[in-house]
C-alpha positions, 0 to 999 in steps of 0.5 A: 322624136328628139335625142335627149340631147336635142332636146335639151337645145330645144328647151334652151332654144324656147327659152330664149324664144321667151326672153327675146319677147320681152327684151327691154330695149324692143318693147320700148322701142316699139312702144315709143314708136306707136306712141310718140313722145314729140318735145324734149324729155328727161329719163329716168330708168330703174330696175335690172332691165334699166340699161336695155329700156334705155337704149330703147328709148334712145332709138327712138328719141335721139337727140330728144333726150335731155338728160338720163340717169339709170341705176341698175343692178351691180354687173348689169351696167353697159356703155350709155351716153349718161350716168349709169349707178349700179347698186346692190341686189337682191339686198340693198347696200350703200350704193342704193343710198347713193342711188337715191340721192342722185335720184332726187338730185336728177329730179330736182334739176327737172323743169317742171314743165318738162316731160320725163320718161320713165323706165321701170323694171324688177329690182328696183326696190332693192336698187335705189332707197332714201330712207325714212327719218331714224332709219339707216342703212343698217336698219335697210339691210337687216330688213331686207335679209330677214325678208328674203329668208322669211318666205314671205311673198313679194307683195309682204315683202314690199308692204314692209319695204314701204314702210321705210322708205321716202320715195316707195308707195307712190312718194316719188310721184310727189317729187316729180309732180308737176311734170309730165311723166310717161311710165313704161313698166317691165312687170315681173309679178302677178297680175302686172300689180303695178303697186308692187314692182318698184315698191309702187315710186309712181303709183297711187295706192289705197292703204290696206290698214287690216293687211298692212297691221296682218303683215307688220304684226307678223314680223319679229320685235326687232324687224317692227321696231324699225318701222314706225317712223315711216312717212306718209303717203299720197292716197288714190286721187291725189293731184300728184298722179294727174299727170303720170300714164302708165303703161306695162310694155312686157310680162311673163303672159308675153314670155309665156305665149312667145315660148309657146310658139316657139314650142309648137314651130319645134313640133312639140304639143304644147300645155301652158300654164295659165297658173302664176307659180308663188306656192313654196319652191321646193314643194312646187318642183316635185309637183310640176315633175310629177305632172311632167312624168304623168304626161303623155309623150311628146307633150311640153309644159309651159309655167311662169311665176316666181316660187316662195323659198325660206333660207337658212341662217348661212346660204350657199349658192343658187336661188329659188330657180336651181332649188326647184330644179334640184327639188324636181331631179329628185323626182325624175331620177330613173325617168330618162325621157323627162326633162325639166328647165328653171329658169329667171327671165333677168339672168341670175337665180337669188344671189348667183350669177347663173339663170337656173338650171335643166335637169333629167332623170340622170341628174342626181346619179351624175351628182352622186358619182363625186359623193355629193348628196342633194339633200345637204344642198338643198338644206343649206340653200345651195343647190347651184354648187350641185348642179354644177357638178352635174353639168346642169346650169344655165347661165346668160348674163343680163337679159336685158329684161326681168319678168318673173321665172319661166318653167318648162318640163317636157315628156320624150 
């Protein structure tokens, strides 16, 4: 049996497992290299993996590529051979309208006879925006920070984005239609909803007037206010769609199964989860310790998914990955044999530059012995600057990827 120490590598060490998986610049590479692009093309990469997916492609294709433009997430930029946009995330900012406009100036200098590869991944609904008629970027903002604090779910929280924009919900493939256009796609949701990573720019999609009008009807006067002036969008079967093929080349069910070999290569008898996590987070980090500390002996929990969290007015530091686990130490104090690891797959957790965090069962008490009390943390939606105290952080910088969060809970 592992010290505890130990295993604490071995967590980290199958996280990793995962997230190496799912990297962008492989799946793309392995993609492309199975399904050959023959001619010139142009790319277009959006999303927090963007730079990854891009180097990917260009591995493959060479000097095929025409032209590229990427846009991802600030901090997340590396050294391409083209145009790289960084814009605002989880909130949008001026840079997303910038993004939005040299996407249509990119796109418009296209030849309609050309192929245009396509790389998306999480991120982009916030990354890159042209804004309905009547809306602006004040408008943008204040919808998109009441969403993250409403707890609403990502597949509300992208309705309403919808409704604001020109390119969401399949309007981008009105401006890119004629072209070929091959659409590689990092998901980072339930299911693999292709309508709801990137707010749906290349997919067509039946409008859902009874759930759309259950959603809009549920936000406040001032939120609803701002969305009537959106745009229509093109139906399933329109012409734009004939020529776009999509495929998702990553998930967290890939993650997921790759953190399971790596597990059981490390001699842990392995649970996972066949259950997408979207229940509230604070709740779901109390239940899945408890699982953790019902288990028998050596047994390891794998669980994937992305948790719902309602944010106070003013928050703090850390996102819905260290709340869980900051949630989960309180169950696990006294309990020396447990260890619990949160973790995003894009390498920051909400609006911090840390991945999430590995507790134990001495988290809290480490916590305690500088007068810190996890529940004024929690309460103000800072739970980082706790777990930091603790010594109980993970940070890894970009990934290079983003499919949701991965959980692992293990019983020494």
């Amino acid at each position: 049996m592992p010290s505890q120490n130990e295993a604490r590598q071995d967590l980290l060490t199958i996280y990793q497992a995962a997230l190496k998986a799912v990297n962008g610049a492989d799946r793309v590479r392995d993609y492309l290299l199975d399904n050959k692009i023959t001619g010139p093309c142009y790319v277009i990469a959006i999303g927090k993996a963007a730079c990854a997916m891009t180097r990917g492609a260009c591995e493959v294709l060479g000097d095929q590529v025409v032209d590229a433009l990427i846009i991802t997430k600030s901090g997340y930029s590396e050294k391409l051979p083209w145009p790289v946009v960084e814009a605002g995330h989880p909130v949008p900012d001026e840079k997303s309208l910038f993004a939005g406009k040299q996407l249509l100036e990119f796109i418009t200098d296209i030849p309609e006879s050309a192929e245009v590869l396509f790389l998306l991944s999480g991120g982009a609904s916030a990354l890159v925006e042209v804004l309905a008629p009547g809306l602006t970027m004040q408008d943008l903002q204040a919808v998109n920070a009441w969403l993250l604090g409403s707890g609403l779910d990502i597949n509300a929280s992208n309705t309403v984005r919808k409704n604001m924009s020109q390119i969401k919900q399949g309007r981008l493939a009105k401006l890119l239609a004629p072209r070929r256009v091959t659409n590689l796609v990092i998901s980072d949701v339930a299911a693999d909803d292709l309508s709801v990573i990137g707010s749906g720019l290349l997919i067509a999609e039946d409008e859902n007037t009874d759930l759309q009008q259950s959603i809009l009807s549920s936000l406040p006067v001032e939120i609803s206010n701002k969305l009537k002036t959106n745009v229509s969008a093109p139906g399933v079967g329109h012409a734009c769609f004939r020529n776009i093929d999509t495929k998702v080349v990553a998930n967290i069910g890939l993650a997921l199964r790759a953190a399971r070999v790596s597990a059981e290569k490390l001699g842990y008898r392995v649970k996972l989860s066949d259950h997408y996590l979207k229940n509230e987070t604070l709740v779901t980090g109390r239940k899945l310790a408890r699982k953790v500390i019902n288990a028998k002996k050596n047994e390891l929990f794998i669980w994937g998914g992305e948790t719902n969290v309602k944010l106070p007015d003013k928050t703090g530091r850390g996102g819905r990955c260290q709340a869980m686990a900051l949630s989960a130490a309180r169950e696990l104090t006294g309990h020396d044999n447990i260890l619990l690891l949160c973790a995003a797959t894009d390498g920051s957790d909400g609006p911090s530059t840390d991945a999430g965090a590995l507790v134990d069962g001495g988290t809290l008490a480490r916590g305690h012995e500088t007068g810190l009390d996890e529940n004024k943390y929690l309460e103000r939606a800072d739970a980082g600057s706790f777990l930091e105290v603790c010594g109980d952080l993970i940070s890894t910088g970009p990934t290079g990827t983003n499919v949701a969060d991965i959980v692992l809970g293990l019983k020494l």
